[in-house]
C-alpha positions as CSV (number, residue, x, y, z in Angstrom):
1,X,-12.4,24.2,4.9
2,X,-11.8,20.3,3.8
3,X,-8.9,21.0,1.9
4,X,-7.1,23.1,4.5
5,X,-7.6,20.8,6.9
6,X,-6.4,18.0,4.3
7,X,-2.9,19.9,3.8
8,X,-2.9,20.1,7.6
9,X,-3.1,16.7,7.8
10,X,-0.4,15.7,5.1
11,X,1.7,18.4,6.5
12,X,1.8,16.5,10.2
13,X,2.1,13.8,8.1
14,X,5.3,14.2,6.4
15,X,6.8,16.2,9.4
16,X,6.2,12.5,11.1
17,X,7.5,10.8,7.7
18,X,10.8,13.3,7.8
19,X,11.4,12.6,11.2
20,X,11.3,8.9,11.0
21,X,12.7,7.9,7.7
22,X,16.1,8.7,8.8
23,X,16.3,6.3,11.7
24,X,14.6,3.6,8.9
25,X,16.8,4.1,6.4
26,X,19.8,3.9,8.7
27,X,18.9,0.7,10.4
28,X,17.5,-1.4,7.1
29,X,20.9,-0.2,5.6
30,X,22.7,-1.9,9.1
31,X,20.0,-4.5,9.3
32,X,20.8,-5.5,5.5
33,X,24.3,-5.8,6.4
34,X,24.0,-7.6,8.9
35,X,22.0,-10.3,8.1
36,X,24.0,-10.5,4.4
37,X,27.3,-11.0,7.0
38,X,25.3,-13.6,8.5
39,X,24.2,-15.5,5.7
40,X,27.2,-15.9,3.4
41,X,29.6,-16.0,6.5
42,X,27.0,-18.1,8.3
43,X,26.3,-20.5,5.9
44,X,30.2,-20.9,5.4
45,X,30.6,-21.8,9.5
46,X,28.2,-24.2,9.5
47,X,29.6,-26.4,6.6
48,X,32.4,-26.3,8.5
49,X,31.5,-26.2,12.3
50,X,28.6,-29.1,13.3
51,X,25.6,-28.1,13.7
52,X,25.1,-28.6,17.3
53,X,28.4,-26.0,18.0
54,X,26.8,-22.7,15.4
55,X,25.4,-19.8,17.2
56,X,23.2,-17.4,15.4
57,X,24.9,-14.3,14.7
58,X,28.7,-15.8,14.5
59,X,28.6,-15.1,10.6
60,X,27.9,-11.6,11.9
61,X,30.9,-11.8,13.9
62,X,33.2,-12.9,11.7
63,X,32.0,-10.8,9.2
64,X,33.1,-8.1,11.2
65,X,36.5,-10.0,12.8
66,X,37.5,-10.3,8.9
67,X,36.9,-6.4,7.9
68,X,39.0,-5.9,11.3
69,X,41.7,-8.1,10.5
70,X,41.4,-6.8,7.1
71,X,42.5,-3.4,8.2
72,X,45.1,-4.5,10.3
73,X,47.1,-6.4,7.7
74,X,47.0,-3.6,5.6
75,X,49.4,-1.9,7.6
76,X,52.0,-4.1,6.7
77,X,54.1,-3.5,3.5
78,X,54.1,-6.8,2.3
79,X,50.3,-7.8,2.4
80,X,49.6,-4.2,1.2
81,X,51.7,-4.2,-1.7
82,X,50.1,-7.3,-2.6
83,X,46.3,-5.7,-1.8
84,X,47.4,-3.1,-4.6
85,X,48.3,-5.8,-6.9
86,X,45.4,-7.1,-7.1
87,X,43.2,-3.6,-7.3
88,X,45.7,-3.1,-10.4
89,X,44.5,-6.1,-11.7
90,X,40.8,-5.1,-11.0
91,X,40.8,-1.5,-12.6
92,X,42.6,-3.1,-15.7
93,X,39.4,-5.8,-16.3
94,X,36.8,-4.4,-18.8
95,X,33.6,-4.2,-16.8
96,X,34.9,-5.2,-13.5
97,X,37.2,-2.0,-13.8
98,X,34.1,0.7,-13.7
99,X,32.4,-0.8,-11.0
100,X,35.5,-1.8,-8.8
101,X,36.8,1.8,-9.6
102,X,33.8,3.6,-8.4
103,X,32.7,1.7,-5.6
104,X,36.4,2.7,-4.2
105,X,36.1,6.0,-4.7
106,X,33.0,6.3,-2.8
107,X,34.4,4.2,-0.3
108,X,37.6,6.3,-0.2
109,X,35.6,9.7,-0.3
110,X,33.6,8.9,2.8
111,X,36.5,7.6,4.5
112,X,38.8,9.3,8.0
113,X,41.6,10.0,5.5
114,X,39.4,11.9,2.8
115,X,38.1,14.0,5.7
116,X,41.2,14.9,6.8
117,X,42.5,16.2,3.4
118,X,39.0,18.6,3.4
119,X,39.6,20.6,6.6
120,X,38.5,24.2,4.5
121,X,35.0,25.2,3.2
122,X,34.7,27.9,1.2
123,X,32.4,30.4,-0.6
124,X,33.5,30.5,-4.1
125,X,33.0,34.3,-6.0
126,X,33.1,33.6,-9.8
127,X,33.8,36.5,-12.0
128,X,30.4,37.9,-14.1
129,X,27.9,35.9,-12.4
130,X,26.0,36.8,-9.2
131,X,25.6,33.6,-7.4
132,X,28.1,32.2,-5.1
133,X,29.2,28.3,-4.5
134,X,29.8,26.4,-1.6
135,X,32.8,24.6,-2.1
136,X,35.6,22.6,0.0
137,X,39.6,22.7,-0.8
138,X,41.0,19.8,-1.8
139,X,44.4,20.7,-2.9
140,X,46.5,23.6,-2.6
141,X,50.3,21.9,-4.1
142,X,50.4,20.8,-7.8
143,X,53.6,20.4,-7.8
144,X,53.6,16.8,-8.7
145,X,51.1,17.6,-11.4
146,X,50.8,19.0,-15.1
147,X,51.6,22.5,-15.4
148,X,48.2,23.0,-17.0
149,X,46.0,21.9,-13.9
150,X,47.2,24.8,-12.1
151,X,50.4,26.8,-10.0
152,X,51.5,29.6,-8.1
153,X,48.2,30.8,-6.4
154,X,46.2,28.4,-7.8
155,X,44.0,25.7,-5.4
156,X,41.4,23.0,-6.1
157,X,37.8,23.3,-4.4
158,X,35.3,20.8,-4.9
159,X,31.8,21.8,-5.4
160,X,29.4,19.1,-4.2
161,X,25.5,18.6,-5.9
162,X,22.5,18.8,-4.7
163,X,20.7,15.3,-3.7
164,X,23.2,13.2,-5.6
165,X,26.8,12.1,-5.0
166,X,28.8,14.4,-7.5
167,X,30.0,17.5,-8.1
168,X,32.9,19.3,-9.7
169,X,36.7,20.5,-9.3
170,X,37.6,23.5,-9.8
171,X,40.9,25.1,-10.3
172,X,40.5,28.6,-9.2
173,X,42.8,31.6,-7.8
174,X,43.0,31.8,-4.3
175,X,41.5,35.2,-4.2
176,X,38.5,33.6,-6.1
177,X,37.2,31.7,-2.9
178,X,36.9,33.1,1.0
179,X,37.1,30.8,3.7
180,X,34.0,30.4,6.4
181,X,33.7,29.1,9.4
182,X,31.8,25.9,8.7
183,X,32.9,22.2,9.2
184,X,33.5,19.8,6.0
185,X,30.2,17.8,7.4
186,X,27.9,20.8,7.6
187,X,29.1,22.1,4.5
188,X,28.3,18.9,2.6
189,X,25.3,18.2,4.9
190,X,23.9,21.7,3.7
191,X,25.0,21.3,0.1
192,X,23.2,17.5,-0.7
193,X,20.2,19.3,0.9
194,X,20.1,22.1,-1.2
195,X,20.7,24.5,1.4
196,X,17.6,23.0,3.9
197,X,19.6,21.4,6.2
198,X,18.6,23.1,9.6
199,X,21.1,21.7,11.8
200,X,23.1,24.2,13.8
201,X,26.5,24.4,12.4
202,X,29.8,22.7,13.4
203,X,32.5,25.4,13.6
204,X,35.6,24.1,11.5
205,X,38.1,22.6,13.8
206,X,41.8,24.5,14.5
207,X,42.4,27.8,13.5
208,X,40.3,29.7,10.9
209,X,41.4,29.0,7.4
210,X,41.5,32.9,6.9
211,X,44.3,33.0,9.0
212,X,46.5,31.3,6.1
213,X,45.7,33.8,3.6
């Protein structure tokens, strides 16, 4: 009786927990922002500005007036072949190199443009085993690549892990992989949670990918 009321309790417990620690996590991540914006950028106003004139919170809005301003230079040629300068420089510094290099590609992998390119989940059907992958195309033209990554029919699908960012690519024949109706969010939603993800899912946008084979 005591311990069925005991896993009772720590079941309500951890439904409460599961429910919560989302909305935590997410605003300590913000919240650590934030106030890291405010007190580098914050400091740096007030050495400069008198005292008398600093609000609290204007690192925090400069912080994000300088990401902005950031992006918008970007778009021009000059200041963006410059911006790649200088990430050549970074991925050629020992050290500084592994760190800079994977920091932007998880920056570049959560990104609107890396989205984009993954419009198509798929279930992927290896040959001799009986178990199927989730996986999402990344690339269907390797034309501009060795002739040993792949050709004619060939496409890329990435296969995310479970619980961790990583995964693999895998050069497969299209008839290897069938297309389902599943957005690039749910898919990896339902992958990193090892399939426990309960969320109702997002129907791809556009057209279904089967339509293309």
């Amino acid at each position: 009786m005591i311990n069925t009321t005991v896993r009772r309790l720590g079941g309500t417990f951890f439904k409460g927990l599961a429910a919560i620690l989302p909305a935590v996590v997410t605003v300590y991540v913000l919240w650590w922002l934030g106030s890291t914006a405010e007190a580098i950028l914050g400091g740096l106003i007030q050495w400069v500005l008198p005292t008398s004139f600093y609000i609290p919170g204007l690192g925090l809005i400069a912080g994000v007036g300088l990401v902005f301003a950031l992006g918008v230079l970007l778009q021009a040629y000059v200041f963006r072949r410059i911006w790649e300068w200088g990430e050549g420089l970074m991925t050629r510094l020992p050290v500084i190199k592994t760190i800079y290099g994977a920091v932007q590609d998880l920056m570049g992998f959560f990104s609107g443009d890396a989205t984009r390119k993954m419009q198509q989940v798929v279930v992927v059907d290896l040959p001799g085993v009986p178990f199927r992958l989730l996986g999402i195309v990344t690339r269907e033209d390797f034309s501009q690549l060795p002739d040993a990554l792949g050709g004619g029919d060939t496409i890329a699908v990435y296969t995310p892990m479970s619980y961790q960012i990583g995964g693999y690519t895998l050069m497969l024949p299209r008839d290897c992989v069938h297309p389902i109706d599943m957005s690039v969010e749910d898919a990896m939603r339902y992958a990193v949670t090892a399939g426990m993800s309960i969320k109702k899912p997002t129907p791809a946008p556009g057209p279904s990918p089967g339509e293309n084979h």
